[in-house]
C-alpha positions, 0 to 999 in steps of 0.5 A, a space after each residue: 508594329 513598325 508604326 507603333 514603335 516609331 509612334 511610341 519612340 517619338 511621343 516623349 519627346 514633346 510632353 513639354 513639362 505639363 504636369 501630372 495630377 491625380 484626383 482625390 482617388 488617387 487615380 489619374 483624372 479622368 478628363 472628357 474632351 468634347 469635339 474632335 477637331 484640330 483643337 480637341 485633338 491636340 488638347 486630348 494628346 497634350 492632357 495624355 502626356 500630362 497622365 489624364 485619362 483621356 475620353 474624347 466624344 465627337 458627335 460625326 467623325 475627327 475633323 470633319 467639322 470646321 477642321 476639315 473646312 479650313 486653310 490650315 494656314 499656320 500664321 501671326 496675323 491679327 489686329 491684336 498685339 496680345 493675340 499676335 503675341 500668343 499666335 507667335 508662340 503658336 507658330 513656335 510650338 509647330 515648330 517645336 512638334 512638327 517633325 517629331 509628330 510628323 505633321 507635315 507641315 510646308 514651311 512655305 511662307 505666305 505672300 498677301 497681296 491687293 490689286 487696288 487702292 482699297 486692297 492696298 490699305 487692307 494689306 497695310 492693315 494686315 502688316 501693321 500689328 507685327 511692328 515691333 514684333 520678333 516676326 520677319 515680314 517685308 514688303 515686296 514688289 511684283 519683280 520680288 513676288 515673281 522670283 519669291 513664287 514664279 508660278 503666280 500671276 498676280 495681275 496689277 499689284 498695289 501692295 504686297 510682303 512676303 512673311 517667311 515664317 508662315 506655314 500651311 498643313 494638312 489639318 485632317 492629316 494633323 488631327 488624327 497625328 494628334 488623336 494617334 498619339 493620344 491613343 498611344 497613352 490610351 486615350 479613347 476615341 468615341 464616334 459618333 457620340 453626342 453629349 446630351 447633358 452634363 450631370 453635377 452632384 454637391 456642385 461638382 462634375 461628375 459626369 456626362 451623359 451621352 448618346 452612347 451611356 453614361 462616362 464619369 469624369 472629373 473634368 470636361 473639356 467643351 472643344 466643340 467648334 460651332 456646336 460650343 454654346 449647346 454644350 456649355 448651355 448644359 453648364 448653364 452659361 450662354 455664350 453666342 457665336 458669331 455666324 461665320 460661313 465660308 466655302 472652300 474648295 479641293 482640286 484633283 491633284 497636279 504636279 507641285 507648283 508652289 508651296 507658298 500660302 497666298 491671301 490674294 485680294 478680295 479675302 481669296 486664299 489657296 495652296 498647294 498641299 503636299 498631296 498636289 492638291 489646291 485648296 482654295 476659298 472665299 470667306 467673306 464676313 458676312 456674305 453679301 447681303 442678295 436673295 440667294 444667300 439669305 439661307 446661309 446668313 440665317 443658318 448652317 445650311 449647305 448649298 441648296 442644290 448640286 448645281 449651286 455646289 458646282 458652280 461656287 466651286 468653278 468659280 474657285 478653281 477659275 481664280 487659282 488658274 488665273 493667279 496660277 496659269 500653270 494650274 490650267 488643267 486643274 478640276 474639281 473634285 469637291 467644294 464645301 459650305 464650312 461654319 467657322 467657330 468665331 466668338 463675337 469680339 473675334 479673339 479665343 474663349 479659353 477657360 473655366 465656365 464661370 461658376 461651374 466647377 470642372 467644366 472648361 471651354 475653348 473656341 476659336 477661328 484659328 483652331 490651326 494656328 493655336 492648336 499646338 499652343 492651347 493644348 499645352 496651356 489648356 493641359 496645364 490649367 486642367 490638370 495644375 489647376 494654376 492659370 497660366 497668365 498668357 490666356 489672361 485676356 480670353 478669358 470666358 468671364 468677358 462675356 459673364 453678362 451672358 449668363 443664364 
């Protein structure tokens, strides 16, 4: 009872104005949200707020996709102003939700660093889109990395800057704050539960049809990571993903050594959680091109054997403690394939599938990072109907071409 009135006492304090809209019954709409990851979840608790009964279908489990595989690392960087502009408001918003949600969000910052002259231009590249932008970066050299993080060991450092305002958080953690909540409001939660077709009459929504029956609703929401082209397949319109594997790994915990977020060269990024675990991966775009890897450049396939898992994951535990040499007890407890849901240009999908009324999609690489944000403005254009100008160019229209 203690846990549910604290829930109750602090989940209106982040409604954040979306507005309250009932359907042509007179009743609340009733708005299906299909995936339970980071993304769904906080859609589902921002339409909670805005007075939509909510359902949410996840075909597993809550954030054991894409979001269990992340590095939650809650950051602006991108090559896109525009889409640095919408990150930014991002990063505002967990600001806004993260103590009285209780994420648990580190505030650490972030330290991105190259230890050639190859590494040097990326890193110049990654701080370029945030001239001009009213986000605090600055370049820093090995002396100022060492007072900034004294446990690391960066070896030869070519180029580096420290962005203060970043953040990491614990995105199984923070699913199931946003999925808490959304219950409060009487959300269902429905797992496992596959979507298998989408059922229209005169044109309009009027339900889906799902391994576990039949739910009528006014609206649909595709939030489905990697599983988002069969579902939006069922309102019939094709839209590809780029294939997109990485693998990270967990450590056991130890004492805290950091609390920093660092993108180390060669794409190598880890943490220190709050729990005293490292979480640490390599995710390159796209594997290297050798035998070994052409399972996972066709499909999503996980290791092919325990030997495999084991050895990919030393090797990520082995590059924490030669950056952390403090770490040298660190083991491994797991090491995941993961699959990121990745559009093709690289920057979100957000709105309604085009000719087909009450169906609306989002997928996005940083499901993380916007999840505070896309379900504020994903509530709004959901429940209002009115397009909120800011999603204007991540639009699903861009890729009409596709269409079946």
């Amino acid at each position: 009872m203690r846990r549910r009135s604290v829930l109750t006492g602090v989940a209106s304090l982040t409604t954040f104005g979306v507005p309250r809209v009932v359907s042509a019954r007179g009743k609340p709409l009733k708005v299906g949200v299909v995936g339970g990851g980071i993304l769904g979840a906080s859609i589902a608790y921002h339409l909670t707020q805005a007075g939509a009964e909510v359902t949410v279908f996840e075909k597993k489990a809550p954030a054991t996709g894409a979001t269990f595989n992340s590095m939650a690392w809650i950051n602006p960087f991108t090559r896109d102003k525009h889409y640095v502009a919408l990150r930014l408001q991002s990063l505002a918003a967990w600001r806004e939700i993260d103590i009285p949600l209780q994420m648990g969000v580190t505030w650490g910052g972030s330290i991105t660093w190259g230890d050639d002259e190859a590494e040097a231009k990326y890193v110049k590249g990654r701080a370029a889109p945030l001239d001009g932008m009213d986000f605090p970066i600055r370049t820093i050299d090995a002396t100022e990395m060492g007072l900034l993080s004294p446990a690391t060991e960066p070896g030869p450092l070519t180029a580096a800057f420290f962005a203060p305002l970043d953040g990491h958080v614990d995105p199984v953690w923070a699913t199931h704050r946003f999925l808490d909540y959304a219950r409060l409001s009487r959300a269902n939660v429905i797992y496992p539960c596959e979507v298998h077709g989408l059922a229209f009459k005169g044109g309009n929504l009027k339900g889906a049809e799902t391994s576990q029956g039949f739910f009528a609703l006014d609206r649909v929401v595709s939030v489905a990571g990697t599983g988002t082209p069969a579902v939006l397949a069922q309102a019939g319109f094709d839209l590809k993903l780029r294939h997109a594997p990485g693998y990270v790994a967990h450590s056991l915990p130890i004492a805290e050594l950091t609390k920093v977020m660092y993108d180390g060269p060669r794409q190598f990024e880890f943490k220190q959680m709050t729990n005293g675990r490292f979480v640490a991966g390599f995710a390159p775009a796209p594997p290297e091109h050798i035998p070994q890897h052409e399972s996972i450049r066709a499909g999503e396939v996980d290791f092919e054997d325990a030997d495999v898992r084991e050895r990919h994951g030393e090797r990520v535990i082995s590059q924490v403690k030669a950056y952390i040499p403090k770490a040298e007890g660190l083991v491994l407890d797991h090491v995941r394939m993961g699959f990121r849901p990745m559009p093709t240009d690289g920057h979100p999908v957000v709105g309604p599938v085009p000719g087909t009324p009450g169906v609306y999609c989002v997928v996005t690489h940083s499901g993380v990072t916007l999840a505070p944000i896309l379900g504020r403005y994903v509530a709004q254009e959901v429940m209002a109907g009115t397009p909120v100008e800011m999603l204007g160019p991540y639009r699903p229209e861009r890729f009409a071409a596709q269409k079946l």
